[in-house]
C-alpha positions as CSV (number, residue, x, y, z in Angstrom):
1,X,-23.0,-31.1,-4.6
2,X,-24.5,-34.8,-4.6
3,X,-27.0,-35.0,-1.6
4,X,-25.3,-35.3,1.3
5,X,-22.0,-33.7,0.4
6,X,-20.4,-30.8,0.9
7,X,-20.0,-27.3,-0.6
8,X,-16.6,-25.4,-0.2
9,X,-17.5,-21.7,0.1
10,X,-15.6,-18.4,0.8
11,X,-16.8,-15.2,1.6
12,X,-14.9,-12.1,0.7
13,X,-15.5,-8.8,1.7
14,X,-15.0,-5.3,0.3
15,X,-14.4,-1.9,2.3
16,X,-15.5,1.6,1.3
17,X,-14.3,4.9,1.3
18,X,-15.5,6.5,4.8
19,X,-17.7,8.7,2.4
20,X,-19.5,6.1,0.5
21,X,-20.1,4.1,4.0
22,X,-23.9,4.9,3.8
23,X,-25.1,4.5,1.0
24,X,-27.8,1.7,0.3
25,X,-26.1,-1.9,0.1
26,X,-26.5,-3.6,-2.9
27,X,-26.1,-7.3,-4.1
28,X,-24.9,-9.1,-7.6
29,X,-26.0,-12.4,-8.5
30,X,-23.3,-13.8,-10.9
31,X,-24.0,-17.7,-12.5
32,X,-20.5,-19.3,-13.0
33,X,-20.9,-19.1,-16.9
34,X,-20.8,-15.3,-16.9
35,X,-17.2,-15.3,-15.2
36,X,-14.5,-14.6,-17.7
37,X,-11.5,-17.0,-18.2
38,X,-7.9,-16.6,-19.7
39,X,-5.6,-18.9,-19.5
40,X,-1.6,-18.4,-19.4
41,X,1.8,-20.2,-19.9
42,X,0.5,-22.4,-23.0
43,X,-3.0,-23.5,-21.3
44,X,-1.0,-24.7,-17.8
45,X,-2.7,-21.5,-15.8
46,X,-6.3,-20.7,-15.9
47,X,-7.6,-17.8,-14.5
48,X,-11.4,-17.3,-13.5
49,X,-12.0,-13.1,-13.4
50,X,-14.5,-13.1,-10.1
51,X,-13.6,-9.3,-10.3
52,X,-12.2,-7.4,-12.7
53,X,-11.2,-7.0,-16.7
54,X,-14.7,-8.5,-18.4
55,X,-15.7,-9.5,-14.9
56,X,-19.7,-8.6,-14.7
57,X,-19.5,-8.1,-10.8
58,X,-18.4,-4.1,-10.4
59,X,-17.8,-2.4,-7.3
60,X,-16.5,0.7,-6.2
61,X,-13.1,0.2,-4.6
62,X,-10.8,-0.7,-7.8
63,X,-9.2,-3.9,-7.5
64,X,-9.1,-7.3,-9.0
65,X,-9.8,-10.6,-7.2
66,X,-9.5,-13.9,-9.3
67,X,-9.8,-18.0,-8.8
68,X,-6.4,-19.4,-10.7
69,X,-5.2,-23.1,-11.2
70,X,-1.7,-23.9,-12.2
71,X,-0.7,-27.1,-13.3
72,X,2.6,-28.4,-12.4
73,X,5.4,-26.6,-14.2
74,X,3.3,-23.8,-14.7
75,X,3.9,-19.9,-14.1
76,X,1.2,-17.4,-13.4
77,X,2.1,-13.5,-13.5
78,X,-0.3,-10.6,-13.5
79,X,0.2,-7.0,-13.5
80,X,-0.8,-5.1,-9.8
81,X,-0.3,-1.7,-9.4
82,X,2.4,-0.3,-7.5
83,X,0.3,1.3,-5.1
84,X,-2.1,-1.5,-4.0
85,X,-1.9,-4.2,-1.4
86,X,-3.1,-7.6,-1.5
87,X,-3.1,-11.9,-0.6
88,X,-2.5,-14.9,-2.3
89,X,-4.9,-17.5,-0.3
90,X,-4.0,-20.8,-1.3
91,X,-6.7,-23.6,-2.0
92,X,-4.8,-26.5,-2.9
93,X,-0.8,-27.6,-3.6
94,X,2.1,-25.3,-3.0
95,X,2.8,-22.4,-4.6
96,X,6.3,-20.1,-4.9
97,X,6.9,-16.4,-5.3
98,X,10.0,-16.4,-7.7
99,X,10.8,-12.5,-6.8
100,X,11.9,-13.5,-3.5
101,X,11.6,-17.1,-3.2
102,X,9.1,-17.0,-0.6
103,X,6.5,-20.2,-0.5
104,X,2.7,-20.7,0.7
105,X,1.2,-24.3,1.1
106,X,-2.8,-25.3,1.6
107,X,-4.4,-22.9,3.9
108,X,-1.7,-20.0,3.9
109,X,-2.2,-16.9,3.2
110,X,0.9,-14.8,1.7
111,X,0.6,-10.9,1.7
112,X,2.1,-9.7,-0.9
113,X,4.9,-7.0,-0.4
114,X,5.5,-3.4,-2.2
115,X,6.3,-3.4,-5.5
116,X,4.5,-3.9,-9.1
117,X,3.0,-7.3,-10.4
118,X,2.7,-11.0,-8.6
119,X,4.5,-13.8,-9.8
120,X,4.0,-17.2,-8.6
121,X,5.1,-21.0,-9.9
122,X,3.6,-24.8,-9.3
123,X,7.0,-26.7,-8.7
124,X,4.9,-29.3,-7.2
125,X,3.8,-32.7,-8.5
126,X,-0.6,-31.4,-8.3
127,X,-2.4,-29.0,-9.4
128,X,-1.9,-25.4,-7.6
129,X,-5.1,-23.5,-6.7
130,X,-5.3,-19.5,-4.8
131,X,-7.4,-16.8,-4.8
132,X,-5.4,-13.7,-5.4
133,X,-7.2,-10.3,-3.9
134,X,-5.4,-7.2,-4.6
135,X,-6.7,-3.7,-4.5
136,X,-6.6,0.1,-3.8
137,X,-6.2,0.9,-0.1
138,X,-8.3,3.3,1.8
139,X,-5.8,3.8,4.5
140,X,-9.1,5.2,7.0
141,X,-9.3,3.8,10.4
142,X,-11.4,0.6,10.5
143,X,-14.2,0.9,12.9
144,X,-15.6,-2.3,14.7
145,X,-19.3,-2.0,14.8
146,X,-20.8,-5.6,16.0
147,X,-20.7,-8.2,12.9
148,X,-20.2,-5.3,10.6
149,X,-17.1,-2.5,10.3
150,X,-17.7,1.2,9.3
């Protein structure tokens, strides 16, 4: 950022398996660079892999969580598994969920309901930008332990 501006930053984080809770934490630098990219719909979606297929970052709990941008027009679809659970996070513009014509704006965050895949369009005049998080559930109790959960 130019001296004196500002930095957008979000931090994510991952849960464990109650038998893996202990082991010794570890930490991935990643530069931009290294991320993978694929883009959809004719070049109108492009979809940064922060984790997942290619990505370099690898963690225990499977799941994928990516940075996409869909131009106006466009249509983003990816394949979930049944069995995991998951957000949309919306950055910027307004996105829709064709299967059930639900919609998110700027700031929202849309949990995304049972069933296979995640299919979202940019019906708006800008750019669309979310983070979609999406993984296999633990479904152990979540224990508050100060800053920190175990």
């Amino acid at each position: 950022a130019p001296k004196g501006g500002s930095i957008e930053g979000l931090q994510f984080w991952v849960n464990l398996k109650k038998s893996q809770k202990k082991m010794e934490p570890s930490f991935q630098h990643v530069e931009d660079a290294e991320l993978p990219r694929q883009t959809q719909d004719d070049g109108r979606v492009t979809v940064k892999v922060l984790v997942g297929p290619d990505s370099p970052v690898k963690i225990l709990t499977p799941m994928v969580y990516l940075d996409v941008t869909v131009k106006p027009g466009g249509s983003f679809a990816w394949d979930i598994p049944t069995a995991h659970q998951g957000f949309v996070y919306v950055r910027k513009g307004s996105a829709v969920f064709p299967t059930d014509d639900a919609r998110a704006a700027a700031g929202h965050v849309a949990v995304l309901g049972e069933g296979a895949g995640l299919a979202v369009k940019n019906e708006g005049t800008e750019d669309l930008v979310f983070l979609l998080g999406a993984g296999e559930p633990h479904r152990e109790p979540v224990i508050w332990n100060g800053p920190f959960v175990d």
